[in-house]
C-alpha positions as CSV (number, residue, x, y, z in Angstrom):
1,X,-37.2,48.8,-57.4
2,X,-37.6,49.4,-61.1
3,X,-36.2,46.0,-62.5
4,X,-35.0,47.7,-65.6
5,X,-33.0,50.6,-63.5
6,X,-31.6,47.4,-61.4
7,X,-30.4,46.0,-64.9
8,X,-28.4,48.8,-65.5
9,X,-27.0,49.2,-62.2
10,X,-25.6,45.9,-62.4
11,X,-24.7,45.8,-66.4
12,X,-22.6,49.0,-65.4
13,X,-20.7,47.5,-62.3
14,X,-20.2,44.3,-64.6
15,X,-18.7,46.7,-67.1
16,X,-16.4,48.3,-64.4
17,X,-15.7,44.6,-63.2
18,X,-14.4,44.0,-66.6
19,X,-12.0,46.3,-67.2
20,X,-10.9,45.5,-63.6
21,X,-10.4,42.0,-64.0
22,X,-9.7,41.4,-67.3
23,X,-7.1,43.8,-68.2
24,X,-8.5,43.4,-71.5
25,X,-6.5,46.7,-73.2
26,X,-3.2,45.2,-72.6
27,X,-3.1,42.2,-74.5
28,X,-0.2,40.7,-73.0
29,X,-1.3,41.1,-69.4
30,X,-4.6,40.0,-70.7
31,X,-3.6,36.5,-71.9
32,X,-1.3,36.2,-68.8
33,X,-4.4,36.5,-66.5
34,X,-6.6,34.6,-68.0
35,X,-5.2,31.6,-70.2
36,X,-1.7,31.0,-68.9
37,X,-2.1,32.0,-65.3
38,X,-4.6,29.3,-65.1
39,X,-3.6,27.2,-67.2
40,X,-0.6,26.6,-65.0
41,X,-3.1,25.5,-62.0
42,X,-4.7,23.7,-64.3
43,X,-1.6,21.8,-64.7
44,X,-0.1,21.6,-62.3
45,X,-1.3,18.9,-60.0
46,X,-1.7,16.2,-62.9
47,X,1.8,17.0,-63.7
48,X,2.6,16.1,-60.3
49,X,0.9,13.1,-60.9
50,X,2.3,11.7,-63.9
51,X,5.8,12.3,-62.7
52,X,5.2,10.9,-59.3
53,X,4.2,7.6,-61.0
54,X,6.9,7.8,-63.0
55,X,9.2,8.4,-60.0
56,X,8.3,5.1,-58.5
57,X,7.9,3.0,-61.7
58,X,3.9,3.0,-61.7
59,X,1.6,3.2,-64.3
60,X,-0.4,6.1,-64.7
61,X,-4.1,5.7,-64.5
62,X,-6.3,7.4,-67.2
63,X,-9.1,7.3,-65.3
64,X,-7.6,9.1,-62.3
65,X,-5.6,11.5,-64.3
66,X,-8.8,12.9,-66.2
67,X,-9.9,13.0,-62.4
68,X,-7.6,15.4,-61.6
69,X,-7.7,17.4,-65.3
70,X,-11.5,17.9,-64.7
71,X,-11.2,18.6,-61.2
72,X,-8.5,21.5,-61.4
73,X,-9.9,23.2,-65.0
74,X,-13.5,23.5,-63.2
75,X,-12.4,24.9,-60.7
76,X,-10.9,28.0,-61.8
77,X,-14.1,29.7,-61.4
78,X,-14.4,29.6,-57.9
79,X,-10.8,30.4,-57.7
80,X,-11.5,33.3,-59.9
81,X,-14.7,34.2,-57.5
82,X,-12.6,33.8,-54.2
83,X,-10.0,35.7,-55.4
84,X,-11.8,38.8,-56.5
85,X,-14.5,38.6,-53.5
86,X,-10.9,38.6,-51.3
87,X,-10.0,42.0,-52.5
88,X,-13.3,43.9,-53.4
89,X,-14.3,45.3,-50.6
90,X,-10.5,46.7,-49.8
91,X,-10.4,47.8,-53.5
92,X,-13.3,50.0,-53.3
93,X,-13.5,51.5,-49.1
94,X,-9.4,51.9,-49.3
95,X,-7.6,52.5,-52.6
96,X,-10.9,53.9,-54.6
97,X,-12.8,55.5,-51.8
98,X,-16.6,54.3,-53.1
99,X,-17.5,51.6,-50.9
100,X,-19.6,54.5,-49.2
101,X,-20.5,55.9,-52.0
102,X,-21.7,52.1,-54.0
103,X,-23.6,52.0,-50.4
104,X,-25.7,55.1,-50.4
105,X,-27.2,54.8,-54.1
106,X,-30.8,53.2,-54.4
107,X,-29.4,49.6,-55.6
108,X,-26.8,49.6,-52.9
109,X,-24.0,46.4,-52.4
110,X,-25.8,43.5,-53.5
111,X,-26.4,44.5,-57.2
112,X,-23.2,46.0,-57.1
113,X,-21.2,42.8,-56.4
114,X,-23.5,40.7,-58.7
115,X,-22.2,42.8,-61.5
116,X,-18.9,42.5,-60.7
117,X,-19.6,38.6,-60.5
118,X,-20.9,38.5,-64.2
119,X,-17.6,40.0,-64.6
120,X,-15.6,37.3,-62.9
121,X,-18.4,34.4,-65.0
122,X,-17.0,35.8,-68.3
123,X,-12.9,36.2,-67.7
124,X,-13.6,32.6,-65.6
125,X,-15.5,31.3,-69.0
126,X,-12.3,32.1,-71.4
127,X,-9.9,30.7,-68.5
128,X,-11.9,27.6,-67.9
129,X,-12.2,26.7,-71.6
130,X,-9.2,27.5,-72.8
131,X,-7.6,25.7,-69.7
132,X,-9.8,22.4,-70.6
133,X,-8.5,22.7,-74.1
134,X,-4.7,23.1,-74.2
135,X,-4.9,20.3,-70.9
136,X,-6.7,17.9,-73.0
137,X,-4.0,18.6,-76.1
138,X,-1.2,18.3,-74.0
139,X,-1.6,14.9,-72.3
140,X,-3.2,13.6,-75.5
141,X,-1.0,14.7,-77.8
142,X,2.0,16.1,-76.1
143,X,2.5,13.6,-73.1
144,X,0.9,10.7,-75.2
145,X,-1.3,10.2,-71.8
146,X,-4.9,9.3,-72.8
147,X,-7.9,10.5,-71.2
148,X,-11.2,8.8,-70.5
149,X,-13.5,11.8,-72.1
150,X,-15.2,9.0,-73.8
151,X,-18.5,10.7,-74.1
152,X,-20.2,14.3,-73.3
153,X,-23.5,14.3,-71.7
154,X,-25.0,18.0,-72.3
155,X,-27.7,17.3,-69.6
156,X,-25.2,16.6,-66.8
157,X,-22.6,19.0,-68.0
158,X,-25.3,21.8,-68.4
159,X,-26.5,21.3,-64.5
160,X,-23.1,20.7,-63.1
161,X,-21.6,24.3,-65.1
162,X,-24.8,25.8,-63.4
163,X,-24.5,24.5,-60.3
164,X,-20.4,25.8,-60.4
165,X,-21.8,29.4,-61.2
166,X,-24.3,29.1,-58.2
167,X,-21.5,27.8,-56.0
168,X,-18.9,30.6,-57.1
169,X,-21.4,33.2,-56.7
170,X,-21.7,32.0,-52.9
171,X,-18.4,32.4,-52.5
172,X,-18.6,35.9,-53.6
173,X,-20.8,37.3,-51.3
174,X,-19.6,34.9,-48.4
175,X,-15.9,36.5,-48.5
176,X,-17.1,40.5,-48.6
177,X,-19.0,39.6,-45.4
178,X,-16.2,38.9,-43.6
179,X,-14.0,41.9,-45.0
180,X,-16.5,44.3,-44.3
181,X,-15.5,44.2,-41.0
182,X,-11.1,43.9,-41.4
183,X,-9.0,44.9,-43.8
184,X,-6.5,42.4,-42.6
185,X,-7.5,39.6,-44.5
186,X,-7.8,40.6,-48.0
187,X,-5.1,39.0,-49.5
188,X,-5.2,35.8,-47.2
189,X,-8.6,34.8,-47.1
190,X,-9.4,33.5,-50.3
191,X,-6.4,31.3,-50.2
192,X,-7.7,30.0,-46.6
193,X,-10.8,29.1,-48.0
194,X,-9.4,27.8,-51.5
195,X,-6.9,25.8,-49.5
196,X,-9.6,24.3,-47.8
197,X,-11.6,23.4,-50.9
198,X,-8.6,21.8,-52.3
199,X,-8.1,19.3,-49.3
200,X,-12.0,18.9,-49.3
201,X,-13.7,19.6,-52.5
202,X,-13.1,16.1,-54.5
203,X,-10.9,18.4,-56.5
204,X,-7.9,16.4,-57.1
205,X,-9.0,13.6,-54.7
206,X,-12.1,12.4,-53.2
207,X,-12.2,13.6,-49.9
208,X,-13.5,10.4,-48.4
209,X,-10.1,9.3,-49.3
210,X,-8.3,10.8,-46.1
211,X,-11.0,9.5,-43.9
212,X,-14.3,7.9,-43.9
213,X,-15.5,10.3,-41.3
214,X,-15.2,12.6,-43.7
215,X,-17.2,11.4,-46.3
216,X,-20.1,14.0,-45.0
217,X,-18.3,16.5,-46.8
218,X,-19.2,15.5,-50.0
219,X,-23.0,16.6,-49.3
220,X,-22.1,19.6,-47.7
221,X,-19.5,22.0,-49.4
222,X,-20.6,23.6,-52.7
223,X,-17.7,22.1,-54.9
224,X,-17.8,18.4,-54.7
225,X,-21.4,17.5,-56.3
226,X,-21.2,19.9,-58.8
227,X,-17.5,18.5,-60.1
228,X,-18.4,14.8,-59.4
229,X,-21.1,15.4,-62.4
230,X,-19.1,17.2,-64.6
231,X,-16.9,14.3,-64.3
232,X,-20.0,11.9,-64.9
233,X,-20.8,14.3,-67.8
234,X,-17.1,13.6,-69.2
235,X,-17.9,10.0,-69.4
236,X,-15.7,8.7,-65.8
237,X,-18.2,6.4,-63.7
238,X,-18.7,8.3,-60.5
239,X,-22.0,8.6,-58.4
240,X,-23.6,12.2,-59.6
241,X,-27.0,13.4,-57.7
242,X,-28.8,16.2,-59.7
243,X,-30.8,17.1,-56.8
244,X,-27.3,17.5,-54.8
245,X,-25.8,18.9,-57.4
246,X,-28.0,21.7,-57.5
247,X,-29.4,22.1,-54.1
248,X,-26.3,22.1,-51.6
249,X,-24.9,25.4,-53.9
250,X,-28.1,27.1,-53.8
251,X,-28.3,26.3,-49.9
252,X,-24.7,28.4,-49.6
253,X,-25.7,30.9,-52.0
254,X,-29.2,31.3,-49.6
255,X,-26.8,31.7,-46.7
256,X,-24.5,33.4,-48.3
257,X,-26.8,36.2,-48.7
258,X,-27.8,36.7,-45.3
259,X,-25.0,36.6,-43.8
260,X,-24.1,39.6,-46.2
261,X,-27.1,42.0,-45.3
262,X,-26.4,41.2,-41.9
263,X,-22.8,42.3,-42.5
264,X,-23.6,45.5,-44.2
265,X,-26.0,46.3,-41.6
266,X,-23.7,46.0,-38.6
267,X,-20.7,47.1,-41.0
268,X,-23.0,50.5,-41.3
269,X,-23.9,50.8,-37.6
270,X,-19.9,50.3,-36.7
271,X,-19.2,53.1,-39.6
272,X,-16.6,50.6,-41.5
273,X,-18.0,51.5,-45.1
274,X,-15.5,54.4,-45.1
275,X,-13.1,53.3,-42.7
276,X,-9.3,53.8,-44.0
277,X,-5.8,52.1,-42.1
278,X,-5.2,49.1,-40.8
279,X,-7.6,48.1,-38.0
């Protein structure tokens, strides 16, 4: 295929992607979505926290708390990719009609969804920094809670951010696979799977925490490397693996992919790319 054609293809399915997610012409609904929305996420579980320390007449640990702030702001991308990958496919073979359509044209599904995951990088880019910046000026400033961002190294912040995208775009080809073939479980799947990630993804714990048999986790699921060195880039003394870091997302993203060509092929064969009710 003519790479500049395939440029376009995906450019305009980023652009439709955009005005999708973004809701970028209503201002209000656009700051809604994308700062406060997450921000409250973001929030939330160091909140929890603080006040559950302060319940039982602890002291709150800076080191753990900036844990938690990193964990839950850098994650917002995936929860951004998860949630959009949840509804895609429904969106475009049930309320829209052009799944079929998308399917027939020379680029197909696969550029198609990478477009509209450039879309999701750039609303999960304004949620994600925005998100770091009001957390850190509330618990700094607001709360008078001080966080151990002692230093920033660009090296290990740069691979981990990369290693988030590659992990996120997994995610969004992993979910349409599954929802090719039932509309039943396009609202609740992303939450399934984001539920998980939260219990196992080092996210606002480390997962070896719950049990040491499940410390093999950590190698395995496409969240944990990647926010263990953008805590290590943020100056907190965890173990970060660069090779990890990068490699376990890229493994997902690999499978990721072949699950999803195998999906549209038996989705095509079975005649779901058009199918309409609830089935």
């Amino acid at each position: 295929m003519d790479v500049k054609k395939y440029l376009r293809m995906v450019s305009a399915s980023a652009w439709v992607g955009w005005q999708v997610e973004s809701n970028w012409t209503e201002p209000l609904i656009f700051i809604g979505l994308q700062v406060i929305r997450p921000l409250a996420s973001t929030l939330l579980f160091p909140l929890l926290y603080v006040v559950g320390m302060s319940f039982v007449g602890g002291k709150t640990d800076p080191s753990y708390l900036t844990y938690i702030v990193i964990g839950t702001v850098f994650f917002i991308p995936y929860i951004s990719a998860a949630e959009t990958a949840g509804q895609v496919i429904s969106q475009d073979r049930e309320r829209y009609g052009v799944l079929k359509s998308i399917y027939i044209t020379e680029a197909s599904l696969t550029p198609y969804l990478l477009g509209r995951f450039a879309a999701v990088v750039c609303t999960a880019l304004i949620s994600t920094t925005s998100s770091l910046i009001i957390a850190y000026a509330t618990f700094m400033y607001v709360f008078n809670l001080p966080l151990t961002m002692t230093s920033i190294n660009f090296f290990q912040l740069s691979t981990a951010v990369i290693a988030v995208l590659i992990g996120s775009a997994a995610l969004f080809y992993l979910l349409p696979s599954v929802n090719l073939h039932t509309n039943k479980l396009h609202w609740s799947l992303a939450y399934y799977v984001l539920g998980f990630l939260y219990l196992t993804g080092d996210i606002i714990f480390p997962v070896s925490s719950l049990t040491h048999y499940a410390t093999f986790l950590t190698y395995i699921i496409p969240v944990n490397q990647a926010l263990n060195m953008l805590r290590a880039a943020f100056g907190l003394p965890i173990e970060s693996n660069v090779y990890l870091t990068l490699t376990t997302p890229a493994g997902w993203l690999a499978f990721s992919m072949v699950v999803f060509n195998l999906s549209v092929k038996q989705a095509r064969r079975k005649a779901l790319l058009d199918r309409i009710g609830w089935w």
